[in-house]
Structures are given as C-alpha cells and as structure tokens.
TIRO-2110 file (N, C-alpha, C; in Angstrom, 1 decimal):
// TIRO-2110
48.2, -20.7, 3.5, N, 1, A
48.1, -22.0, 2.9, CA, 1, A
49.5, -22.4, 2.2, C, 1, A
50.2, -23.5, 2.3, N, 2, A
51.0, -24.0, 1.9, CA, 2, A
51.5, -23.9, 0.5, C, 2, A
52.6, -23.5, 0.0, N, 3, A
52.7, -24.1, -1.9, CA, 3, A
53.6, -24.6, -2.1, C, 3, A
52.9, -25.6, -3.2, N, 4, A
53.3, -26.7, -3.5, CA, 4, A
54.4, -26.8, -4.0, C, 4, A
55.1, -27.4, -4.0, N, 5, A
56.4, -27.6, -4.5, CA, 5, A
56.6, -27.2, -6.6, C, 5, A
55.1, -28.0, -6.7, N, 6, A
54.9, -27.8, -8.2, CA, 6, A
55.1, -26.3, -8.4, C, 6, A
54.2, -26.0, -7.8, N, 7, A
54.0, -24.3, -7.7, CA, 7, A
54.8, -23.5, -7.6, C, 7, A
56.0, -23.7, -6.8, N, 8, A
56.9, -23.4, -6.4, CA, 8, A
58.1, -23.1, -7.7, C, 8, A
58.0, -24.5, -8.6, N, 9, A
58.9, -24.5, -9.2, CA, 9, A
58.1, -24.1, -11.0, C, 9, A
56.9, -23.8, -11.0, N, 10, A
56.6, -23.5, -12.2, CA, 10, A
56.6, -21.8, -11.6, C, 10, A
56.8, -21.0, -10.4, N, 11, A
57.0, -19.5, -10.4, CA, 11, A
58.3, -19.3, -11.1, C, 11, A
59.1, -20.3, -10.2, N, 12, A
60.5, -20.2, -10.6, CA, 12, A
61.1, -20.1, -12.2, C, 12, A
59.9, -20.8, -12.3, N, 13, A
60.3, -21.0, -14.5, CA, 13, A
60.2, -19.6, -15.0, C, 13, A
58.9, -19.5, -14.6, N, 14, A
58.6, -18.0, -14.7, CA, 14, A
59.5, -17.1, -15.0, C, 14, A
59.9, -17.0, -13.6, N, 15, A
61.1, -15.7, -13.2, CA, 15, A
62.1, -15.9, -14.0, C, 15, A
62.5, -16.9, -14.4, N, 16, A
64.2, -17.2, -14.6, CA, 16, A
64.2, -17.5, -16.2, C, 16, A
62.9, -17.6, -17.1, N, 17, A
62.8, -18.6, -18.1, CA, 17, A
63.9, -17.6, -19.7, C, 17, A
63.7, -15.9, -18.7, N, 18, A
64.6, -15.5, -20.0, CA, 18, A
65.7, -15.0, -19.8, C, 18, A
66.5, -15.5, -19.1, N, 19, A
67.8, -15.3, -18.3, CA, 19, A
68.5, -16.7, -18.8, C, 19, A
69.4, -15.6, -19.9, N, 20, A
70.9, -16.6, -20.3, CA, 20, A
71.1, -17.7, -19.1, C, 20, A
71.3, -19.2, -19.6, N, 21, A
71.9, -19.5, -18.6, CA, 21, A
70.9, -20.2, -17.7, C, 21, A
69.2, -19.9, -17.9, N, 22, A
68.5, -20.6, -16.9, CA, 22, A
68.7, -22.0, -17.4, C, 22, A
68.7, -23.2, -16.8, N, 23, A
68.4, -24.6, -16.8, CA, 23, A
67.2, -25.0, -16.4, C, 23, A
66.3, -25.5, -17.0, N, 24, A
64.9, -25.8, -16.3, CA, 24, A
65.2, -27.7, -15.9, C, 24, A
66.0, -28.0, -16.3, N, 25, A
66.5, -29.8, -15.8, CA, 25, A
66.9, -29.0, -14.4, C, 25, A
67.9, -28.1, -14.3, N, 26, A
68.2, -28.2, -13.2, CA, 26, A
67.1, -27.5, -12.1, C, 26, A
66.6, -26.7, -12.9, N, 27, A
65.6, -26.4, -11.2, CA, 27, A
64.3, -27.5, -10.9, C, 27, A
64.3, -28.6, -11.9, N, 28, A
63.5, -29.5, -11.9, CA, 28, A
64.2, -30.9, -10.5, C, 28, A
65.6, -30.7, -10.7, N, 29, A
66.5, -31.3, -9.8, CA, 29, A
66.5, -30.9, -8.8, C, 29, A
66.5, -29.5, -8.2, N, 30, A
66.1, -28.2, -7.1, CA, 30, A
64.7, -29.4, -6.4, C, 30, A
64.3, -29.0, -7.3, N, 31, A
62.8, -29.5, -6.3, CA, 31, A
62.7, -30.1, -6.3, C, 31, A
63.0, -31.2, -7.0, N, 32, A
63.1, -32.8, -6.1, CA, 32, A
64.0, -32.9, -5.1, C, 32, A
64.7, -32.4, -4.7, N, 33, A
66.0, -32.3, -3.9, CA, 33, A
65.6, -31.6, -2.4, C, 33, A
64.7, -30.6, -3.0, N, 34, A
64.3, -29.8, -2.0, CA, 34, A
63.6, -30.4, -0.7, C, 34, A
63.8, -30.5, 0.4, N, 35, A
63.1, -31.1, 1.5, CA, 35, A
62.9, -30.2, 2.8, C, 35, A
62.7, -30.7, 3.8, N, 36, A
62.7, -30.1, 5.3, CA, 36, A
64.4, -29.6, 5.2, C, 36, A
64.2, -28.0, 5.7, N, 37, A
65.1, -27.3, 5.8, CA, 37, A
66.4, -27.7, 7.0, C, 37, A
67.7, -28.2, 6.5, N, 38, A
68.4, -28.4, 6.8, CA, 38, A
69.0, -27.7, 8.1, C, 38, A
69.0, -28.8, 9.4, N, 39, A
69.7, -27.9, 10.6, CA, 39, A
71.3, -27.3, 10.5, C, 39, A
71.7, -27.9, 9.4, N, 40, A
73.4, -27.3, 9.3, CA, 40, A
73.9, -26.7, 8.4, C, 40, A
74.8, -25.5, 8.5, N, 41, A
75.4, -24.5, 7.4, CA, 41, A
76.6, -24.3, 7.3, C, 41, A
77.3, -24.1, 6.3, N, 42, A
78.5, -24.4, 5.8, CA, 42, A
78.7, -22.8, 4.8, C, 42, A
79.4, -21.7, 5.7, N, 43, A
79.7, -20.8, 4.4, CA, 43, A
81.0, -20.4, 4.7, C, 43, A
81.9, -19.8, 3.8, N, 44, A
83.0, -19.2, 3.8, CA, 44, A
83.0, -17.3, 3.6, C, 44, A
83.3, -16.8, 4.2, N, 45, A
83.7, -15.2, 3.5, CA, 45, A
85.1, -15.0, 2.9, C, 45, A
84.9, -14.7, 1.8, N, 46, A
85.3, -13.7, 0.8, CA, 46, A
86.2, -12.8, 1.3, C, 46, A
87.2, -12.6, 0.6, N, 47, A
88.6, -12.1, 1.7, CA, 47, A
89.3, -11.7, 2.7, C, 47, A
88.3, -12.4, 4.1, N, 48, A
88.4, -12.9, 4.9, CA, 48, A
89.2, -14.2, 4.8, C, 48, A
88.8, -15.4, 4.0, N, 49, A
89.0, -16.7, 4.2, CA, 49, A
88.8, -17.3, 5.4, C, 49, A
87.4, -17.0, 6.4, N, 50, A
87.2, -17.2, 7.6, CA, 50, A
86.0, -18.0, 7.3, C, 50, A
85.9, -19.4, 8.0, N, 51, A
84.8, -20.0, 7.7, CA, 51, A
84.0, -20.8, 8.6, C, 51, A
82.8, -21.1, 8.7, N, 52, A
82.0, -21.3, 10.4, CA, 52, A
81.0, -22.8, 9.3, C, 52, A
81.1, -23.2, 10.1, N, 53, A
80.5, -25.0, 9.8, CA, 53, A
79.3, -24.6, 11.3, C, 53, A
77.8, -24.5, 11.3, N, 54, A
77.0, -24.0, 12.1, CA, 54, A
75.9, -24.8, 12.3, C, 54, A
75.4, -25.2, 13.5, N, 55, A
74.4, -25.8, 13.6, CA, 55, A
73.4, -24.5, 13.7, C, 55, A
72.5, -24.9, 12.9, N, 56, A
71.2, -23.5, 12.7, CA, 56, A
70.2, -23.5, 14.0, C, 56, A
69.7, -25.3, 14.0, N, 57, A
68.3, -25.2, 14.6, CA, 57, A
69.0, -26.5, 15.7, C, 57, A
68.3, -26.4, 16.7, N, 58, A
68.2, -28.0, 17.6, CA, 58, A
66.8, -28.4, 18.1, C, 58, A
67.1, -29.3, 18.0, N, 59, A
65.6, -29.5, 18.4, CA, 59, A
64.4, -29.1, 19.9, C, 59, A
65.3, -27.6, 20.5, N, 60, A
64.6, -26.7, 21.0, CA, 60, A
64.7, -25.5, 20.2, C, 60, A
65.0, -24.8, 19.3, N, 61, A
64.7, -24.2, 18.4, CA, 61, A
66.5, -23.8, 17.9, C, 61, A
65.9, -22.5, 17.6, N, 62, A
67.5, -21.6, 17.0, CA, 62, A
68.7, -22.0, 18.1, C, 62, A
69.6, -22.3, 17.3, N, 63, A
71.1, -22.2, 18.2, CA, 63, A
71.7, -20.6, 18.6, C, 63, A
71.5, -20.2, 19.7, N, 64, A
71.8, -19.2, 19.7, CA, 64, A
73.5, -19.1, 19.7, C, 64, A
74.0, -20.0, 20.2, N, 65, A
75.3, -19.6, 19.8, CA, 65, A
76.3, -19.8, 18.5, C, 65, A
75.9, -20.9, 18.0, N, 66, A
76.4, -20.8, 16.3, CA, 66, A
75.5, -19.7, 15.2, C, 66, A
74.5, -19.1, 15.6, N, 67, A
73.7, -17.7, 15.1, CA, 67, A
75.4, -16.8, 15.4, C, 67, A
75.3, -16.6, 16.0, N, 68, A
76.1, -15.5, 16.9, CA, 68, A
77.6, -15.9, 15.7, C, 68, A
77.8, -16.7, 15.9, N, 69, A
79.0, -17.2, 15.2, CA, 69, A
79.0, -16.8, 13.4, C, 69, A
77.7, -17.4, 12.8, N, 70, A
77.5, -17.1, 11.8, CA, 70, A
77.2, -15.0, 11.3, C, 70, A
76.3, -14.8, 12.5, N, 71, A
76.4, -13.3, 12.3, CA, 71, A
77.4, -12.6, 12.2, C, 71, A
78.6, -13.1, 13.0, N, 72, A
79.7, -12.8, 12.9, CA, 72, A
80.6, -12.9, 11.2, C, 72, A
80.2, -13.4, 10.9, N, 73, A
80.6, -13.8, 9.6, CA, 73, A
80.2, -12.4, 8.9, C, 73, A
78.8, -12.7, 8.9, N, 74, A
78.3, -11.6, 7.7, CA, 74, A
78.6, -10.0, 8.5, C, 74, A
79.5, -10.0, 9.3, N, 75, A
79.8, -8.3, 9.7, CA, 75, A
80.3, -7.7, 8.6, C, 75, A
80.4, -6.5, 8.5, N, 76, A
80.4, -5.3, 7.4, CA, 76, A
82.3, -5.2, 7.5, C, 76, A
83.0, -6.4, 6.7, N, 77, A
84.6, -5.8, 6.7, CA, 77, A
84.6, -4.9, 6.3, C, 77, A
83.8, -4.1, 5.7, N, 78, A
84.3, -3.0, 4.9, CA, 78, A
84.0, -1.8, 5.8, C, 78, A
83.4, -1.7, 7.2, N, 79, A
83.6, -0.4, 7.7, CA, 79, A
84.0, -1.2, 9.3, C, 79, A
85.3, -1.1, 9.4, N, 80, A
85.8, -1.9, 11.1, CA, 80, A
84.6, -2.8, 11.8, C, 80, A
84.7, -3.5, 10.8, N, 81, A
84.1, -5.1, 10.9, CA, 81, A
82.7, -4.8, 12.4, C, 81, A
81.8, -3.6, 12.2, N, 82, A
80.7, -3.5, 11.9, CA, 82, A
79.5, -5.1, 12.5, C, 82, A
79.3, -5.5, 13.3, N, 83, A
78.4, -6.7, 13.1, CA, 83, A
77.0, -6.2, 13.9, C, 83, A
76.0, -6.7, 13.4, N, 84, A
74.6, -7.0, 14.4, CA, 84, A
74.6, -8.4, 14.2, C, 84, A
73.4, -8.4, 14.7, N, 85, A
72.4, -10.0, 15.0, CA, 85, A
71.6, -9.9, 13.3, C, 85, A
72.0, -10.9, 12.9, N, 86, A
71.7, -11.1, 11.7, CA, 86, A
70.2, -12.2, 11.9, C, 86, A
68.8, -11.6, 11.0, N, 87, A
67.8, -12.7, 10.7, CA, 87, A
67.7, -13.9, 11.0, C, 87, A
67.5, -14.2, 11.4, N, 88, A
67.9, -16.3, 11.5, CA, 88, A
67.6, -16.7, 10.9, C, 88, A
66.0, -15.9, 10.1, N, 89, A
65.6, -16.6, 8.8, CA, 89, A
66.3, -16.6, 7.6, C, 89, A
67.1, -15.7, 7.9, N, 90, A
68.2, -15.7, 6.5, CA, 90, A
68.7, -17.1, 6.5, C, 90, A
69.6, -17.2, 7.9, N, 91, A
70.0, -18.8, 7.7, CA, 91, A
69.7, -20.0, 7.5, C, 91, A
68.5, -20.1, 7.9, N, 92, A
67.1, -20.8, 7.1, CA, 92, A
67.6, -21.3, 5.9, C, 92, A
67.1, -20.0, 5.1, N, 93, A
67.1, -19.5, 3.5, CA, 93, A
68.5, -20.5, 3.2, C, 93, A
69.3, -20.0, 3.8, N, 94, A
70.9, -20.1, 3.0, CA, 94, A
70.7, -21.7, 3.4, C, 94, A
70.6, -22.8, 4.4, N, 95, A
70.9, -23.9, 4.7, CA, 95, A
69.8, -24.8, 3.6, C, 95, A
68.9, -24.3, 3.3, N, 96, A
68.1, -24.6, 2.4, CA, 96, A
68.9, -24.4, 1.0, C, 96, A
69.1, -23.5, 1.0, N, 97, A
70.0, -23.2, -0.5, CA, 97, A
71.2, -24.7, -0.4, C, 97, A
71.5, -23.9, 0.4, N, 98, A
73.0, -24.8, 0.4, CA, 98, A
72.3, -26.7, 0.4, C, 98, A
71.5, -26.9, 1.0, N, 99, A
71.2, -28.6, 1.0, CA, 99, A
70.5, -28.9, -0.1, C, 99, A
69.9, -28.3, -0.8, N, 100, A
69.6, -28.7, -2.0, CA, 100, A
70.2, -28.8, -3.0, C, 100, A
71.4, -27.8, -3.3, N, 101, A
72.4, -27.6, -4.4, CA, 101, A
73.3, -28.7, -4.1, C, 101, A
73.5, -29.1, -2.7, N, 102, A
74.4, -30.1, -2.6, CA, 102, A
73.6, -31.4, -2.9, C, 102, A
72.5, -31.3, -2.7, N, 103, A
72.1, -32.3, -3.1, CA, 103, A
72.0, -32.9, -4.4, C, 103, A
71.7, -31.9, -5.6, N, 104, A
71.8, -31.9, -6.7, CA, 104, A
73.4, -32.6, -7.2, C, 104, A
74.3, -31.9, -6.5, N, 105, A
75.7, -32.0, -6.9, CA, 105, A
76.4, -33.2, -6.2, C, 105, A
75.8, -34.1, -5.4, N, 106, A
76.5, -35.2, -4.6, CA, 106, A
77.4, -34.8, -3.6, C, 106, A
77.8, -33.8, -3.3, N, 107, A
78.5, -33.4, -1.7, CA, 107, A
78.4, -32.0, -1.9, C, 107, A
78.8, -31.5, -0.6, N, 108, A
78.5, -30.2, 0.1, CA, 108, A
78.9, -29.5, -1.3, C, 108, A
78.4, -28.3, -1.4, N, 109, A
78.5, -26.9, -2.2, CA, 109, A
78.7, -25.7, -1.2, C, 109, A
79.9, -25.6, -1.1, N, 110, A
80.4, -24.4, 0.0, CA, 110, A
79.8, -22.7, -0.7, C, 110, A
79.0, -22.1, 0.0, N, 111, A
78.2, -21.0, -0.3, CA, 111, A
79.5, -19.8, 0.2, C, 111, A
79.5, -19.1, -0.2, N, 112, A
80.6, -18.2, -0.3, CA, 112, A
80.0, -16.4, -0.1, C, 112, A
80.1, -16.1, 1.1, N, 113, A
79.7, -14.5, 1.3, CA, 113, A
80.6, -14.3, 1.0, C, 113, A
79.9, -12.9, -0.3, N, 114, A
80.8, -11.4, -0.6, CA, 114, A
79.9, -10.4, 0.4, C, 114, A
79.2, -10.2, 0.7, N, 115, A
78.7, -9.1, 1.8, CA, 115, A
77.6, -9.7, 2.4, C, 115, A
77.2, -9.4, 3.4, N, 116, A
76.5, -9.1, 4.6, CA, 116, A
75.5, -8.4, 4.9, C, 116, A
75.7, -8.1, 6.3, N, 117, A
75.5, -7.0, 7.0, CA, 117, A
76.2, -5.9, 6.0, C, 117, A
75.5, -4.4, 6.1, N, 118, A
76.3, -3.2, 5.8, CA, 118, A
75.8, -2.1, 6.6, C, 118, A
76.6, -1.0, 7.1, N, 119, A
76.4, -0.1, 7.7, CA, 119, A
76.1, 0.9, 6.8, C, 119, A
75.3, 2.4, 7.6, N, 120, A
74.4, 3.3, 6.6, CA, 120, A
75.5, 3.9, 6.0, C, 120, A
76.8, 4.1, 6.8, N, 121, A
77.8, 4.5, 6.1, CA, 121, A
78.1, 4.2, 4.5, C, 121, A
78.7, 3.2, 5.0, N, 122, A
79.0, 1.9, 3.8, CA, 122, A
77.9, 1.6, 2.6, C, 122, A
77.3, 1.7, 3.4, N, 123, A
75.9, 1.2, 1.9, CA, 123, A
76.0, 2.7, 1.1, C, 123, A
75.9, 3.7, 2.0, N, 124, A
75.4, 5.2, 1.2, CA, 124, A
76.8, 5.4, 0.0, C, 124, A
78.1, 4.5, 0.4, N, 125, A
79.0, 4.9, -0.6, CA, 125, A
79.1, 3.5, -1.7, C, 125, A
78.0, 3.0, -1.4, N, 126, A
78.4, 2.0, -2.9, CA, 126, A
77.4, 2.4, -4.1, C, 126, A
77.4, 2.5, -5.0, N, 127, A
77.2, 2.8, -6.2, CA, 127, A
75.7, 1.8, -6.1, C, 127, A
74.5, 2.3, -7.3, N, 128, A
73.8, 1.2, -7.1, CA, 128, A
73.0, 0.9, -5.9, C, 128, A
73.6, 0.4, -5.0, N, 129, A
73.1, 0.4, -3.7, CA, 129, A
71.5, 1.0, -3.2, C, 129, A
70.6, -0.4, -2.8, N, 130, A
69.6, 0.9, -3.0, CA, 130, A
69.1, 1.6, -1.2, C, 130, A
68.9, 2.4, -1.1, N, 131, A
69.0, 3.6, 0.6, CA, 131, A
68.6, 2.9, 1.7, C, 131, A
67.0, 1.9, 1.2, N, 132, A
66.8, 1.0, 2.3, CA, 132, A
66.9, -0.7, 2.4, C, 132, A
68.2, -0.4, 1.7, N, 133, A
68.8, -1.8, 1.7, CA, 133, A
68.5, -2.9, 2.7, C, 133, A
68.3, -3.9, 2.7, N, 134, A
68.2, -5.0, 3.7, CA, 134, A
69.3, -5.5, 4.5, C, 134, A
70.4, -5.1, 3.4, N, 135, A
71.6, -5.3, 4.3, CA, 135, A
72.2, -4.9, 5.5, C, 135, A
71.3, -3.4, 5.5, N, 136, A
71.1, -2.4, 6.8, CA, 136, A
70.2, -3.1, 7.7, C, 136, A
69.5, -4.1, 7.4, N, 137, A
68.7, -4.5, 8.8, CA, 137, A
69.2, -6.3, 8.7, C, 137, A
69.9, -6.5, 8.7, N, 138, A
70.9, -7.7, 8.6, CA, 138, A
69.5, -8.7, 8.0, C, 138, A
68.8, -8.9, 6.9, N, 139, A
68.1, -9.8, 6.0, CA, 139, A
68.4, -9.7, 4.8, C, 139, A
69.7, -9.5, 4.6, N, 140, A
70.2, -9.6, 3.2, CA, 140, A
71.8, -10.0, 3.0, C, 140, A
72.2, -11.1, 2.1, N, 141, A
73.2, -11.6, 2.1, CA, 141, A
73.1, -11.5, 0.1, C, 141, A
74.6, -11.3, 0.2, N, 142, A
75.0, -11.3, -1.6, CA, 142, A
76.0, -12.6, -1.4, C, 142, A
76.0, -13.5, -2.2, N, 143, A
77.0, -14.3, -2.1, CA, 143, A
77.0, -15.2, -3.1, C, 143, A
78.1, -16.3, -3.9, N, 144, A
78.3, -17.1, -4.8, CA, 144, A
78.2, -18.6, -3.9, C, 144, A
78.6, -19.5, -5.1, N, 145, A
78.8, -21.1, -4.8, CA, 145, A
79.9, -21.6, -5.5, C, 145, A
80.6, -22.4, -4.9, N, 146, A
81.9, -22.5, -5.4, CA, 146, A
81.5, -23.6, -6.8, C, 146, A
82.2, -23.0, -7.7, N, 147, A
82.4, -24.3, -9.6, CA, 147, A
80.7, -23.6, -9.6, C, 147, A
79.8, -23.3, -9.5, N, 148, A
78.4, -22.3, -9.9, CA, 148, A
78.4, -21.3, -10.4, C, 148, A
77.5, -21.1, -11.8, N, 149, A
77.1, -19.5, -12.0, CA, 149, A
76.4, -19.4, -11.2, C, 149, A
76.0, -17.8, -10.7, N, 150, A
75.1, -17.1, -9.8, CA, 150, A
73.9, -17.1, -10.0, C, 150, A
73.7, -17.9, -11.9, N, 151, A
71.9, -18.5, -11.8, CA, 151, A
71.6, -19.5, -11.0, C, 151, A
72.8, -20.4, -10.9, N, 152, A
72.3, -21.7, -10.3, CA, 152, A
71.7, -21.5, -8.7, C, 152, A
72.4, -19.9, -8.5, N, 153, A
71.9, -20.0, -7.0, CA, 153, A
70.5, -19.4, -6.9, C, 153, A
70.8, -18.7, -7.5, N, 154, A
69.0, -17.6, -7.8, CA, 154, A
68.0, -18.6, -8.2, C, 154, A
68.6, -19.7, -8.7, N, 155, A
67.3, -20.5, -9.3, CA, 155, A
66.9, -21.3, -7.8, C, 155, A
67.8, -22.1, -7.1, N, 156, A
68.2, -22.1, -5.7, CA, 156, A
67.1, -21.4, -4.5, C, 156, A
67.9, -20.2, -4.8, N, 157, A
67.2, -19.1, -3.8, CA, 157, A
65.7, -18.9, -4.0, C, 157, A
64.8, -18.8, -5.3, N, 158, A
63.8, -18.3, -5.5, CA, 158, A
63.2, -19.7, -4.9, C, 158, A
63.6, -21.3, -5.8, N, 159, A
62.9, -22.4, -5.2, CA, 159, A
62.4, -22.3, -3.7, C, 159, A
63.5, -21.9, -2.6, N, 160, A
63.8, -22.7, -1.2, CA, 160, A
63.1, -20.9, -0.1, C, 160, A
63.1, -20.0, -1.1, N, 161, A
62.6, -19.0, -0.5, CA, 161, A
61.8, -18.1, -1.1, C, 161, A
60.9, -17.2, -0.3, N, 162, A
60.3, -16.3, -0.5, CA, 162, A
59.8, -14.9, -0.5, C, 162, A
61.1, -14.8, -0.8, N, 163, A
62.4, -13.3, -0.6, CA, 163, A
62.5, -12.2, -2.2, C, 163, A
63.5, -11.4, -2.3, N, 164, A
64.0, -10.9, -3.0, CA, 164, A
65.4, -12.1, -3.9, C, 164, A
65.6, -11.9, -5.2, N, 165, A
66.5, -12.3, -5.8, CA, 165, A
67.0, -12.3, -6.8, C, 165, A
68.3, -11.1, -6.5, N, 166, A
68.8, -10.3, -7.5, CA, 166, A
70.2, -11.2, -8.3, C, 166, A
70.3, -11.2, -9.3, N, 167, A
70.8, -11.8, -10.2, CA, 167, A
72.4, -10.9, -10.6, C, 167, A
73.4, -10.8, -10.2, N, 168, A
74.8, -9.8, -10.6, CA, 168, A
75.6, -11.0, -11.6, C, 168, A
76.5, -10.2, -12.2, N, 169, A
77.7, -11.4, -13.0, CA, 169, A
78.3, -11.9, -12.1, C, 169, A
78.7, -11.7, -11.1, N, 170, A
79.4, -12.4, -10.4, CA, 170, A
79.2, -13.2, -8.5, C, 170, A
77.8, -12.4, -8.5, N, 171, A
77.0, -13.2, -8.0, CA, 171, A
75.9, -13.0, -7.4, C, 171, A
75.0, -13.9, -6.6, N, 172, A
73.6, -13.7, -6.3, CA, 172, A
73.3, -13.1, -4.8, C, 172, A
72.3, -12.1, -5.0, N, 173, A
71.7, -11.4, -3.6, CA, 173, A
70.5, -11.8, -3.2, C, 173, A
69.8, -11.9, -2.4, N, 174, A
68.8, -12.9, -1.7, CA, 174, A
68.9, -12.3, -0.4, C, 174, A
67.9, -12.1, 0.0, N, 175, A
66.8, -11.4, 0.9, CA, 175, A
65.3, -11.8, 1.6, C, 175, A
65.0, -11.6, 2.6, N, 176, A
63.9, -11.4, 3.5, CA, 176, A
62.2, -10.9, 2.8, C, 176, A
63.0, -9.8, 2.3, N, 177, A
61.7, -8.9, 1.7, CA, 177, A
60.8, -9.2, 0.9, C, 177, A
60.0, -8.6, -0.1, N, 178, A
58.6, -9.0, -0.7, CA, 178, A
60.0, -9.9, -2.0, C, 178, A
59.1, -10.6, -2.4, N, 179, A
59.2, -11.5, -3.4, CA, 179, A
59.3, -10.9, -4.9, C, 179, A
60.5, -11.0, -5.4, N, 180, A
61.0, -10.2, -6.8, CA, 180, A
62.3, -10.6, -7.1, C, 180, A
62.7, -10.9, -8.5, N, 181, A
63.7, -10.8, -9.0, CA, 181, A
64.1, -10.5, -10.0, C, 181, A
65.5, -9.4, -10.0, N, 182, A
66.3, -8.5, -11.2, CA, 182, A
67.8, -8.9, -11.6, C, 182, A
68.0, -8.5, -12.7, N, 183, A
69.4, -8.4, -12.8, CA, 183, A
70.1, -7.3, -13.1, C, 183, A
70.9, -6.8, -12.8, N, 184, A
72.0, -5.9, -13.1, CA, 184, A
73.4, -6.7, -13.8, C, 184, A
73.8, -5.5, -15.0, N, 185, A
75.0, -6.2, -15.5, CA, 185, A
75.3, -7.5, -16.3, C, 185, A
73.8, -7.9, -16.4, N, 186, A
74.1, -9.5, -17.2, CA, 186, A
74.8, -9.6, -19.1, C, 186, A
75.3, -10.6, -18.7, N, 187, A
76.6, -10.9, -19.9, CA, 187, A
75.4, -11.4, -21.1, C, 187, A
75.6, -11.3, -21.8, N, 188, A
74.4, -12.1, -23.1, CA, 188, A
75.3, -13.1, -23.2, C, 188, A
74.6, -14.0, -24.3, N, 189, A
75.4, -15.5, -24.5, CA, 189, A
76.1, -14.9, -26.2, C, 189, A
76.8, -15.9, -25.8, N, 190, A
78.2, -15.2, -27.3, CA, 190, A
77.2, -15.4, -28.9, C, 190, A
77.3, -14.2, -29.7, N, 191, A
76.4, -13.9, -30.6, CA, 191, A
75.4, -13.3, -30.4, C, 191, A
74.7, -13.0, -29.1, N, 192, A
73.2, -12.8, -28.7, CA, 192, A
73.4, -11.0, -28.7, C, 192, A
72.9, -10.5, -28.9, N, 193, A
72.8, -8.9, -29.3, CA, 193, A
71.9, -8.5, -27.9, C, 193, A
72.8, -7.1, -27.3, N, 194, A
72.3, -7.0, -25.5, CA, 194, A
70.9, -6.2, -26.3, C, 194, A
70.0, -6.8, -24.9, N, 195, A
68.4, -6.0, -25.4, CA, 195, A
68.8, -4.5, -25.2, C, 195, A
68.1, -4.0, -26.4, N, 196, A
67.9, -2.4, -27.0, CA, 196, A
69.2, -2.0, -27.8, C, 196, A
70.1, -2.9, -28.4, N, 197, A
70.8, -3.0, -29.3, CA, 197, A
69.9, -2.2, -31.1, C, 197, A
70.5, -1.4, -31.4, N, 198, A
68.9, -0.8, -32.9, CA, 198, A
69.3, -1.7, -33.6, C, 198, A
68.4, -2.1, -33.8, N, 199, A
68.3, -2.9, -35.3, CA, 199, A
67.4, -2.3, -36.9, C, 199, A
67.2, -2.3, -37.8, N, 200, A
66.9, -2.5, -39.1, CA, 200, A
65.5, -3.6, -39.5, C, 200, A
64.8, -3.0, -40.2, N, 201, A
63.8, -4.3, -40.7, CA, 201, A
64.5, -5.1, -41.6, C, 201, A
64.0, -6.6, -41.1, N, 202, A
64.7, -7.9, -41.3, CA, 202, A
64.8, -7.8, -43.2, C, 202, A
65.6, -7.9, -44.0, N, 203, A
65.0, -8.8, -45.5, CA, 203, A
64.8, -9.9, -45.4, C, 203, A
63.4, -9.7, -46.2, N, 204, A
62.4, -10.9, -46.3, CA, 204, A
63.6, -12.4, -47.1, C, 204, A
63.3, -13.3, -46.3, N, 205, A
64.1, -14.3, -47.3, CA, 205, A
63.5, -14.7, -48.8, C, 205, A
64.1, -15.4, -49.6, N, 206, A
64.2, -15.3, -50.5, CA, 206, A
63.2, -16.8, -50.6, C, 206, A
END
C-alpha cells in the first residue's frame, strides 16, 4: 500500500526532530516539492572533479548506458578505481533527492559523491566502517550538496526514500537497506552541552 506523502513527512519529523539543525519549514517544502521521480541526474565526484549529467530512465525503462556512466562515477578511487554495476535504485533515490532540493532552491543542487562503491579491501581499512557495508554491494552512496548542511540532505533522503540515513559532519550516507537513521560525530549548536556531558542538580530559582 502506498504512503502518503503526509505520512511520509510526519516519519521524517520524527527521525530528524532532535537533530541540531532540523528545519521542519524546510521538509514541509521537501514534500510539496516532492513529485514523480525525476528521469535526470546531475552529480559531481569529490577529488576526482569528474562529473556525468545522466539520463536515468526512458520511457522503455533504465538507461543502460548513462547507468554505466554513472556507476562509473561511484568506483572505489581509493583502491585502483575498483567499479561494479551500481543499484539503479540508488539512482532513483539520488534523482529524487536531487529534484526536490532543487526544487526547493529554484535551480539545480549539484549532489556531490565522497564515496561509492567500496571494495572488501578498502572498507575493512576504514575506521567505523561497518563489515557488511552496502557500499560493498554497490546500494550505498555517502555524499554532500553544494551551499547545504548534510541535514538538508538526510531530511531529503529520508522524504524521497526508504533506505538507511546516516547523518556525518560533513556529510550524508543513504542507502538501499531497511529503513533507519544515525549520526556519528554531530557538532552541538554553540552553547548546547554534548549529551552525557555530568551535570549537578539544578538550584531552585529564587
């Protein structure tokens, strides 16, 4: 059965409502914005500076050749540029992200891979990293939005999918898998004391 867009975006409140930095105007903007998933995608990689403008779908289904193009993107630089056949539903996910944020914003929002695909190699030496990463079965992309914090994408990501969406300082991971979102590393807002800071019983005011 279908859910509703309402539904959609009161889960989203949910997840996001105690996370520095959520906007509830803006995911209220999300989903009005939100429509039929966009046939075209626009991303850039991350020290690469290589970037693929992609038709996703035609109107006989997947492009298999701008797929190919985009998978190429998300290959693993970090162990001799490493590529598979990356989800298609990921690109889905991302073209949705990306048309609605642009929509919000009045022109394109260039979506920006920091990783990919990763090989068992590679994943086994990153810190954190968890063993049966998604990134190992090419359904998981980490990536920013250019002038966006990495809430704006998560809030983004959770709207337009129904995935994983993990929340970093520097940016958002979004995934295929069961439906969940965490953060690692989050910054408090200036004055705000990080949770499990000890405190003292309050004196009573006067």
């Amino acid at each position: 059965m279908p859910v509703s867009r309402r539904k959609l975006l009161a889960g989203c409140a949910g997840a996001f409502a105690g996370l520095a930095g959520y906007d509830p105007a803006y995911a209220r903007a999300l989903a009005g914005a939100a429509g039929p998933v966009p046939v075209r995608l626009w991303l850039r990689r991350e020290g690469t500076k290589e970037e693929v403008s992609a038709i996703v779908r035609t109107p006989d289904g997947y492009n298999a050749h701008d797929l190919l193009l985009l998978s190429w993107l998300l290959r693993d630089v970090g162990d001799a540029s490493a590529a598979v056949w990356i989800d298609p539903r990921l690109f889905d996910l991302l073209a949705a992200v990306q048309g609605a944020m642009s929509a919000v914003h009045g022109s394109a929002v260039p979506l920006i891979v920091t990783s990919g695909y990763r090989t068992p190699k590679h994943n086994a030496g990153l810190e954190g990293a968890a063993r049966a990463s998604l990134h190992l079965a090419g359904r998981a992309v980490d990536l920013k939005a250019a002038g966006y914090a990495p809430d704006a994408v998560a809030v983004a990501g959770a709207l337009c999918g129904r995935g994983g969406v993990g929340i970093y300082p520097n940016f958002c991971h979004l995934d295929l898998g069961a439906a969940r979102v965490w953060g690692r590393g989050r910054k408090t807002s200036p004055g705000q004391p990080a949770p499990g800071t000890p405190i003292t019983q309050p004196k009573e005011s006067a």
